[in-house]
N, C-alpha and C positions, 0 to 999 in steps of 0.2 A: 336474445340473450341480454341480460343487463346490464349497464353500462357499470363498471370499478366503482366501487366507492376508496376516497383517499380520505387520512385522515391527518390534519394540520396540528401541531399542538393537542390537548385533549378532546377537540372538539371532532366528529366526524359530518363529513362535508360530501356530498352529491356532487362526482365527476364530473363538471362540464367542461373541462380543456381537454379532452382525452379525443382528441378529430377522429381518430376511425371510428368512432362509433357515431359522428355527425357530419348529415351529409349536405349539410348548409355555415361547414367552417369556414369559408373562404379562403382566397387564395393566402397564402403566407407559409415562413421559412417554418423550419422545426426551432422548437426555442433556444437554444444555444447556437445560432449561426445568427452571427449578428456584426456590429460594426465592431471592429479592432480584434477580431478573433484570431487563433491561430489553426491554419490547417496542416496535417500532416503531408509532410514531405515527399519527395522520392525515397527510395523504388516504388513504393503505396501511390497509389492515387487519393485525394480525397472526396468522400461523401458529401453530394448535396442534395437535401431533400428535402420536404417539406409535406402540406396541403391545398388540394383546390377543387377544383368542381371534377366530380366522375366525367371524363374521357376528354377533358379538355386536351390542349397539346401545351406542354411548357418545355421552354428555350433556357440554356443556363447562359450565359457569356463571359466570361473572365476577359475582364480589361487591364491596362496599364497602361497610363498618361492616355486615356482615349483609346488607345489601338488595342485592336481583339486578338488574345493570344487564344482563347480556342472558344469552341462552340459547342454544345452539347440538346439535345431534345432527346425527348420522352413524355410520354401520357401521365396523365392522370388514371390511376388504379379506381375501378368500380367501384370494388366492396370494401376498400380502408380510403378512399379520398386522398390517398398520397402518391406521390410522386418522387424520383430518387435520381442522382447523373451520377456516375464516377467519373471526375475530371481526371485528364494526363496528367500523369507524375510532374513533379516541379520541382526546379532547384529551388533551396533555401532562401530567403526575401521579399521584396515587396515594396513600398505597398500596393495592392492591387484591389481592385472594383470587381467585387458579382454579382449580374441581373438576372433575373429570372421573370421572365414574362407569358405570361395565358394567355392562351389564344382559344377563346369558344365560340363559335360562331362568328360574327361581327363585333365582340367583347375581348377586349383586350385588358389585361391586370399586369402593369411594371413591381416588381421587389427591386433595392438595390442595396446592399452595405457596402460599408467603405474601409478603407486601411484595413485591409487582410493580408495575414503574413502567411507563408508559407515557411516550416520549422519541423521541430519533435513535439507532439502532444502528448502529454503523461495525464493519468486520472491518479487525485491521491485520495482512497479512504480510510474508515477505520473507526476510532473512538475519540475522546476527548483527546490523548495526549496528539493525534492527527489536527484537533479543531483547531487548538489553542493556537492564539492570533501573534504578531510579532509582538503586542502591546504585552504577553504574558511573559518574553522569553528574556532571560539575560540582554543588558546592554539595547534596552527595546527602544531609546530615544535614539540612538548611535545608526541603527538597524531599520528604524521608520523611515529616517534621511537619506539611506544610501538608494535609493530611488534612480537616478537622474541616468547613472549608467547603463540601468537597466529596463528601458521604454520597449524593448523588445520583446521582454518577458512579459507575455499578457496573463491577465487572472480570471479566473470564474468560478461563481462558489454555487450550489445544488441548497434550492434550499431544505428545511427539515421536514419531509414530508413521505406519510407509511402512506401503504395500499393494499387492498387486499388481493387485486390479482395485478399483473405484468403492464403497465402503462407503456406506452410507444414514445407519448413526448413525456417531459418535464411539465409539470402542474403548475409550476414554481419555481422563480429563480432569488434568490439573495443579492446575489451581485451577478450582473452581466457583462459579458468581455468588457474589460478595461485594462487601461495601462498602469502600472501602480503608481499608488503616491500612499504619502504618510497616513491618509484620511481612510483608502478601502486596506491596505495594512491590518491598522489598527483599529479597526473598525469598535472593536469593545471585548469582551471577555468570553472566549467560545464563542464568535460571532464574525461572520465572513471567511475570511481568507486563511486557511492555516498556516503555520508557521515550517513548520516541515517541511509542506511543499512548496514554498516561496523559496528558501532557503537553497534546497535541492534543485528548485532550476535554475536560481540563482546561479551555484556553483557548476552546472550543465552549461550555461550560458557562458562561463569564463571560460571552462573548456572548449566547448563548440565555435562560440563567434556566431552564432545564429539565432533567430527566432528559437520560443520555447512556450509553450501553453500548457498552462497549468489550469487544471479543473480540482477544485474540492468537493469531496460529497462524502462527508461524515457527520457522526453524532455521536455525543459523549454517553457514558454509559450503556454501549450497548453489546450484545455479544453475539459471536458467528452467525449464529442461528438466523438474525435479523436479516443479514449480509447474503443469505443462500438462497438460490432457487430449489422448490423441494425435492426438487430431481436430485440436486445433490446431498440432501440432506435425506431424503428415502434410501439412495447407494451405500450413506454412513450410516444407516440403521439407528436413527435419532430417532428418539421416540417422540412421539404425535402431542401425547399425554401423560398427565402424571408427574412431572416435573415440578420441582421444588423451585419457585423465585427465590435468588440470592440476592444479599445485601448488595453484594458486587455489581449490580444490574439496576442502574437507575434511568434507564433508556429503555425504549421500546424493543422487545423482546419477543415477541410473536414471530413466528416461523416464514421468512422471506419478506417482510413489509417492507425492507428498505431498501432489498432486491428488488422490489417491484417497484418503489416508486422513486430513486434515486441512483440506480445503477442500471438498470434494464431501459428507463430510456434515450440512454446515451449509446445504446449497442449499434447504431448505425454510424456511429462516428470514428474513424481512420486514428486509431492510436499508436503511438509509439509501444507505451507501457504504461506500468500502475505501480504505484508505490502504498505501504498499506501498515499501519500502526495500528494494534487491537489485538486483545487478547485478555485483559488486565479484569472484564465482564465475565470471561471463561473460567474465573480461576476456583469458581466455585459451582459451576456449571455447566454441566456436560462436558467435565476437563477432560474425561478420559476418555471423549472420540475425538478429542481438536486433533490427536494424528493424523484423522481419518478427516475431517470436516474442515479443515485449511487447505491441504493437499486438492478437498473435492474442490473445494472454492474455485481454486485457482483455475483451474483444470475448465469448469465449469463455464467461467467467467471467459477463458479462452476459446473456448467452442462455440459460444454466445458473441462475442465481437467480431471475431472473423466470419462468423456466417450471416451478423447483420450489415458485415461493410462491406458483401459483396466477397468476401476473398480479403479485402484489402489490407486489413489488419492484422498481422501474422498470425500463424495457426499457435503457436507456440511463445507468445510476445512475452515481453522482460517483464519477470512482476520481483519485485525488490521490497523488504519487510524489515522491520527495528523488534528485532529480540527484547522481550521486553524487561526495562530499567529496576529498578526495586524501588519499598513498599514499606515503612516503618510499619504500620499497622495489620500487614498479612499477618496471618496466625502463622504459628511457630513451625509448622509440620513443612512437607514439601510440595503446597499447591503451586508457588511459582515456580519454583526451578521443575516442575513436570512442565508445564504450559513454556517456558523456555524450549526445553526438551522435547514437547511436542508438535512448536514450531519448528521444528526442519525435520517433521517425519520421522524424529525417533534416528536418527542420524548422527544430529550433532552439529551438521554442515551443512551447508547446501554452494550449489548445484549440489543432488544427489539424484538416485534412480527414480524417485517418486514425486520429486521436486525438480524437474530441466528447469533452465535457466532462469531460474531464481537466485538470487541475492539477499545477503542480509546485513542489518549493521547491530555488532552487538552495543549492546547499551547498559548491561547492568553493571559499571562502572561509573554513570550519569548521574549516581543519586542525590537528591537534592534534602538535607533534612528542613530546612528551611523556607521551602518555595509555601508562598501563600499560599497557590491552590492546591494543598496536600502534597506529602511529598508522593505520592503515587506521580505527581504532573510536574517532575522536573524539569527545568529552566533553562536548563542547557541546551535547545533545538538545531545550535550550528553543529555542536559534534555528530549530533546527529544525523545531520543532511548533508552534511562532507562526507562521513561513513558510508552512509547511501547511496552518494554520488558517485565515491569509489567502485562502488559495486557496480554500478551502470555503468562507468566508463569499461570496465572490465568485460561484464556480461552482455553489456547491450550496444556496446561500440567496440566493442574487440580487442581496447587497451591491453598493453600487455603491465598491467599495473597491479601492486598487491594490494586486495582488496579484502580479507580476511588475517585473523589474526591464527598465533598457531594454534594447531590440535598435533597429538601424539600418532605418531602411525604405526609403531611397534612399540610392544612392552616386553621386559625381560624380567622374571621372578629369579631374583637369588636368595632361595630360601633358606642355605646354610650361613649366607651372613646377614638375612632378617633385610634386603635389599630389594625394589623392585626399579628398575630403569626406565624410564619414560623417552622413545627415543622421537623430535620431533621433526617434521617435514618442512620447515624452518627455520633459522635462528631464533636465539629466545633471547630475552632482557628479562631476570630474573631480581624480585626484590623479595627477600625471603619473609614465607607465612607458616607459621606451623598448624592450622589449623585449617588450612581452607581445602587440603586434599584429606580425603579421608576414603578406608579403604574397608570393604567388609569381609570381616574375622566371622566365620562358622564352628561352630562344635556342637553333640548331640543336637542336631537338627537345628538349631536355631543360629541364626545370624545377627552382626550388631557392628555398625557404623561405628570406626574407629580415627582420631584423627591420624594422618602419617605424613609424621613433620619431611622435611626437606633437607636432606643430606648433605647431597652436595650436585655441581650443573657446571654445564661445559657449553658450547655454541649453540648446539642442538640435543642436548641428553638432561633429561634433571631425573636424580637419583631420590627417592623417598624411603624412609625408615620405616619398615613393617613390623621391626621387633615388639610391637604392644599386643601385634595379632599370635596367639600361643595355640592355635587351630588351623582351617582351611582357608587361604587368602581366594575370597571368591568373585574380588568386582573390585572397582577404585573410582573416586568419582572426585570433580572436582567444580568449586565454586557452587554446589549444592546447596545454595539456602537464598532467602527472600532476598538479604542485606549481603551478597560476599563481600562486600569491601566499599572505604571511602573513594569518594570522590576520583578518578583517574590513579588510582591507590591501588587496583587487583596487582598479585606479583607475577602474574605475566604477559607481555606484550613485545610485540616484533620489534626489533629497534629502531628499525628507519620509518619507517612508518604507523609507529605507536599504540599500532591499531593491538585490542584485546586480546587475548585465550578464551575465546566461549568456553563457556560451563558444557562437559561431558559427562556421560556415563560409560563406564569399558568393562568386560564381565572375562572373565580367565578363563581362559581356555587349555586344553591339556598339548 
């Protein structure tokens, strides 16, 4: 069989880091296990693994100040040249020493890294508004500096790199574990270390008090498609062929390239969870399976971690997502708010049935009309990764903390006084809009989006005026368009907690 081709930039390049398929790679770690990394915590154990000679014997050792907290061996695999340990679960901290050394006959080969923490590993991907560095975000000199507190928090970015089938290691790295400073930050413009996921472990880190690793593996302009293994995108019935490139798609776009060579070979690695911004490539392309093609993702990506770390990485781990922000220039129709809408499965919310333990932070309140790099790439990354962080502490650490904004759980139509009740499973902080709810009026078969200003609201109930609809009141929707509102501006938001009213769709029922 031949060995992947990967390809760099435009150019396409002949796989030679890809070790199973060479049986003269010598010994050494997988490339992301390196000096100042973080490993996952307890209850998990984490993955160590690597390449060396078929059927050698290799020893793992975890050290601290000199003395061996444990010991591990295992062979060298024939036919991939690799070799794997699960270490015992560990409390939180460090720093600790790991050696690994071959034994093949009378040849002996030492690895060692050093400052290894033991924490939460999160994986962050997605598109540009993922990439974008702290040098792009609001307040970026303020934000370069605040470093010093957080040496715990280590970084690591994937660098940009397709392939055409499923690579084991990383081809390529950008940046390798390190501690942050102003320098690997802000490395330059979509380039290293995102901003979202700095930010979000950041604010993991105030909560926790412990170790936090963060991995980046995104790229701007690109859509689902790129992000899937075809297994899951055969299950959503995505077509093979025949697809129209959109403007929306300035990234590489071919069916699983950056599944296979940026996210498939970190599946041996013991994660907490994955945080994941993208969608904004979809909005004109293959929008109307992302119900079906995020859902697969996710799903997919879970089946594939757990069963490459051994068990270790839950079957069902936390994957946490940013609804996406607005878009001066989307066309006027409804391709955003569907792609909003079809990030939580057509729900509205999530957790829901198609989506466990997932999380979301809305954001289409973030808009930026003035951010340099368009306003699709708004500047605001901290509301964003405190949003996010809520969700985590909630879904993936058990807080009992409010981590979404309201939705409506009953509606009540009084259609003798042209009234419909919106009752919600929350308090609400209401700043009135009379166009941002809009409700569809039928008559002789045809239907038509109506606005239905706002009455009047109590703690939990806000009442809208249906009187324009003189037909069948058959749906109500609300914050339905690219732009719903300025800046931290939508009219509803929880009080104590700030946080939004995601954009809904609700259909009447008899």
């Amino acid at each position: 069989m031949a060995a992947p081709r990967v390809v760099c930039g435009p150019v396409l390049l002949p796989l030679v880091l890809l070790a199973a398929t060479s049986a003269d790679v010598g010994f050494r770690f997988a490339s992301y296990i390196n000096n100042y990394m973080v490993l996952q915590k307890e209850p998990a154990g984490a993955v160590i693994w690597g390449y060396g000679t078929s059927e050698a014997t290799v020893t793992v050792t975890l050290y601290r100040d000199q003395e061996t907290i444990m010991e591990k061996v295992t062979s060298v695999k024939a036919h991939s040249n690799s070799w794997m340990v699960v270490l015992d679960p560990m409390k939180p901290g460090g720093p600790y020493e790991v050696m690994a050394q071959q034994t093949f006959g009378k040849t002996n080969f030492t690895l060692r890294v050093h400052d290894v923490l033991f924490g939460d590993v999160w994986l962050c991907s997605g598109q540009s508004n993922m990439q974008m560095t702290v040098s792009q975000i609001f307040n970026a000199t303020r934000e370069l500096a605040n470093t010093a507190a957080y040496q715990s928090v280590r970084i690591f970015s994937v660098s940009l790199i397709q392939a055409e089938q499923e690579l084991e290691d990383l081809a390529k790295v950008d940046l390798q574990w390190a501690k942050p400073t102003t320098e690997n930050l802000g490395h330059g413009i979509f380039q290293y270390m995102s901003a979202v996921c700095w930010l979000f472990g950041r604010n993991l880190y105030d909560t926790l008090q412990y170790p936090i690793g963060l991995i980046s593996s995104s790229w701007g302009g690109t859509p689902i498609e790129a992000w899937s293994s075809e297994r899951s995108l055969k299950a959503c019935g995505v077509p093979t062929q025949g697809f129209t490139q959109s403007n929306s798609v300035t990234g590489p776009s071919n069916h699983s390239v950056l599944w296979n060579a940026m996210i498939h070979p970190l599946h041996n690695m013991t994660l907490k969870g994955v945080i994941w911004y993208q969608g904004e490539s979809n909005m004109n392309f293959n929008r109307d399976l992302y119900n079906c093609t995020f859902p697969a993702l996710i799903e997919d990506w879970r089946q594939t971690f757990h069963h490459g770390s051994q068990g270790q990485t839950e079957r069902f781990f936390p994957f946490g997502f940013v609804q996406l922000s607005s878009y001066l220039s989307a066309p006027s129709d409804d391709t955003f708010p569907q792609i909003r809408w079809h990030q939580t499965a057509d729900f509205g919310y999530v957790p829901n049935l198609r989506m466990p333990n997932t999380f979301m932070a809305v954001a289409m309140d973030l808009c930026d009309r003035k951010s340099p790099f368009g306003s699709i790439h708004p500047r605001d990354k901290q509301t964003v990764a405190y949003r996010l962080h809520l969700g985590a502490r909630a879904v993936a650490y058990g807080e009992k903390v409010i981590f979404q904004g309201p939705l409506p759980e009953k509606m009540e139509l009084l259609a003798d006084k042209g009234l419909l009740n919106l009752m919600y499973s929350q308090e609400i902080q209401v700043q009135r809009q009379d166009k941002i709810f809009e409700i569809s009026c039928c008559s002789d078969h045809q239907c038509k989006w109506l606005p239905a200003p706002m009455d009047a609201f109590s703690a939990q109930t806000l009442t809208l005026s249906t009187g324009s609809c003189h037909g069948t009141l058959a749906a109500v929707r609300y914050a339905w368009a690219t732009w719903p509102c300025e800046y931290k501006q939508c009219p509803i938001y929880h009080p104590s907690s700030t946080l939004p009213a995601p954009p809904f769709i609700a259909f009447m029922t008899n």
